[in-house]
N, C-alpha and C positions, 0 to 999 in steps of 0.2 A: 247642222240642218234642223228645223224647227220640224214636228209632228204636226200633221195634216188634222184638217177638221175630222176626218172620216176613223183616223186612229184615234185619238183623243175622246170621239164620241164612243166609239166600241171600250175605251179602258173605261171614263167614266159610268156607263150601263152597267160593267161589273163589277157587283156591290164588293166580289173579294179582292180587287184590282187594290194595291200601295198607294193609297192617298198623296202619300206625298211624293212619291214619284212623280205620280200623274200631274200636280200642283208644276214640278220642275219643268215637265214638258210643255205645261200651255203657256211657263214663261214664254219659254224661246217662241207660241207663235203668236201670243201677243207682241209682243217686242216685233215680230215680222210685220206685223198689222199694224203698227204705232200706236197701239190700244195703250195709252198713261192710264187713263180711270184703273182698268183691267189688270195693267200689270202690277201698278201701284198694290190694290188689294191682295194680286196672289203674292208677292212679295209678303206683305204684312204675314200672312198666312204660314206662311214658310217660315219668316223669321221672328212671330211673335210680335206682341203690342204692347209700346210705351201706355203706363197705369193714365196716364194724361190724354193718350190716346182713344179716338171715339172707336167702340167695338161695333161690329156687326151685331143686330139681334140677334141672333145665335148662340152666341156666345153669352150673352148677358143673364143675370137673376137665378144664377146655379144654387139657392136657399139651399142648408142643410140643417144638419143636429149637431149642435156642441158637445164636442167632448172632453172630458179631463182626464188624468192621468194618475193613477191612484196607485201608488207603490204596495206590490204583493198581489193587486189586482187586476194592473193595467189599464186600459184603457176604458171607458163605459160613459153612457149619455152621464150629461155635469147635472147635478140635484140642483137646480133651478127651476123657476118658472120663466118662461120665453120674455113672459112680458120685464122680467127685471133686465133683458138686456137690449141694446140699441139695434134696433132691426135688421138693420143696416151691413151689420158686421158678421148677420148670420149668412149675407149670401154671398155668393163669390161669384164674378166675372172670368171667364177664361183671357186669360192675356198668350199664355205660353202657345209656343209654336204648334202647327199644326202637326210634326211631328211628337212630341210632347204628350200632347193630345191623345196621338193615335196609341203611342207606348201604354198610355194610361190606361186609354180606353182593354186596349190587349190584355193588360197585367191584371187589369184588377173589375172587369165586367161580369165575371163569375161568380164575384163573390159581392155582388153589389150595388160598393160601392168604395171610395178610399177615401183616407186620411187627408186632409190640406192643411197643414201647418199657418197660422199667421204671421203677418209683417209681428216686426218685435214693440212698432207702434199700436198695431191691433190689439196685440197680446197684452199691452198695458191696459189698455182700454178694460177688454174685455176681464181682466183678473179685478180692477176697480172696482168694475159694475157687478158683478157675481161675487167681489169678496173671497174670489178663490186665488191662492196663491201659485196653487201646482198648473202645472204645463196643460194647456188648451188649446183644441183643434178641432176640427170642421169636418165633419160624415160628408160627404158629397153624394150624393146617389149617381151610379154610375149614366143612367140615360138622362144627365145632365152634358158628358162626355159624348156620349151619344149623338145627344142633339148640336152639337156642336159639330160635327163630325159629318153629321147628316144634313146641315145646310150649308157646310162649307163645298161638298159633293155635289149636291141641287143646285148653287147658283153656278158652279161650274158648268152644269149639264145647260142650264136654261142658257147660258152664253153662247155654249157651241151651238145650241140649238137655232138660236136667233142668228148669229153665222149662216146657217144653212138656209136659214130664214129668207136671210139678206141675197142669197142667189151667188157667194162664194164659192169657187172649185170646190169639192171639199174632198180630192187629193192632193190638191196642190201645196208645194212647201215654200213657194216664192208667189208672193203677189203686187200687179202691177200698183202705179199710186191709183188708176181709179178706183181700182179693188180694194187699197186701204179708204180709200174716199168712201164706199159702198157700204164698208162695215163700218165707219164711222158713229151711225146711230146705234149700236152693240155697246159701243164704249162710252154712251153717254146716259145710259139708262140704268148702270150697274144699280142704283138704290133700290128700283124697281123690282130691279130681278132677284136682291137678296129679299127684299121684302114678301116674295111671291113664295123666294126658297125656304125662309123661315118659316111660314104659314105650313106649308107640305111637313119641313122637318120635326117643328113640333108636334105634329098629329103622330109622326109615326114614334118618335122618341118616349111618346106617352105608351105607346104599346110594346116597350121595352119592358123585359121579364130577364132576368139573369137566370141562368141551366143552373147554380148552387145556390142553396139560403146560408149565406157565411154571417159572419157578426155585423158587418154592416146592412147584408139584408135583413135581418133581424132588427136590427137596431132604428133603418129606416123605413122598416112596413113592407120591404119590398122581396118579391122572386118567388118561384115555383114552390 
């Protein structure tokens, strides 16, 4: 049995509700609703994006600080100037599941931000253009997680909201076809509604402060 518009919208309002929980429930009431645009997305979300794959803004232009790997040292920003390297390769896209995500975001929001290792084609690249031969990786700031997190949550909300919108039961867990007919304009505007959700999550993703100054806040300007 799929979860109702009315529970759905109560877990999504609560910002400490299991994201991906909540992603698993609005399968099943998409999929009641015949919502493809809809379910298609939360799907992706759950299970991660093919690199070839078009991402939600949300997810995209995660820019960091390069780092290198200095034995007896460890880790610390790489003695370059930005401009010797291809811009390109300093930002990163979230592809990984929306659970992934959330782990991440958990583990390492305190102190931040974390490590993202590159492709082994990255890493040639990048040891090329820097001339550096040791092991190099990418500070990600964590309200880059963040913001990802935070508009995958917001277009969810703005969905069921627009459900509610559309004049849905919103106890109901079974609906007729003219009811799937009714919300049929929900599932055809998803670009819209990430676009609106983006706009919101970036604002507040920018006013992300991590509770510790660990090395990557330090390293990238950022935290209390």
């Amino acid at each position: 049995m799929s979860s109702s518009i009315a529970e759905l919208r109560q877990l999504v309002e609560d910002q400490e509700s299991d994201l991906s929980g909540l992603f698993s429930r609005a399968v099943l009431l998409s999929n009641t609703l015949k919502q493809k645009n809809i379910t298609a997305w939360l799907k992706h979300e759950l299970a991660g994006y093919g690199e070839t794959e078009k991402l939600p803004d949300y997810r995209l232009g995660a820019c960091g600080t390069l780092v290198a790997w200095f034995p007896g040292q460890g880790w610390a920003e790489a003695p370059i100037e930005r401009a010797e390297t291809d811009e390109g390769l300093l930002c990163y896209s979230l592809y990984q599941s929306l659970p992934d995500i959330e782990t991440a975001f958990n583990e390492n929001s305190r102190m931040g931000g974390q490590r993202v290792d590159f492709t082994d084609e990255k890493l040639a690249k990048l040891q090329e253009q820097t001339r550096l031969s040791t092991r190099l990786a990418l500070a990600v700031p964590s309200k880059s997680f963040a913001f990802a997190l935070l508009g995958a949550r917001e277009t969810l909300r703005l969905w069921i909201e627009r459900l509610t919108h559309l004049g849905l039961p919103e106890d109901a867990h079974r609906f007729t076809d003219e009811q799937r007919q009714q919300a049929a304009e929900a599932d055809g505007v998803l670009a819209e509604i990430i676009a609106k959700a983006t706009t919101k999550a970036q604002a507040e993703a920018a006013a992300f402060k991590p509770k510790k100054k660990g090395f990557f806040g330090r390293l990238l300007g950022i935290g209390g």
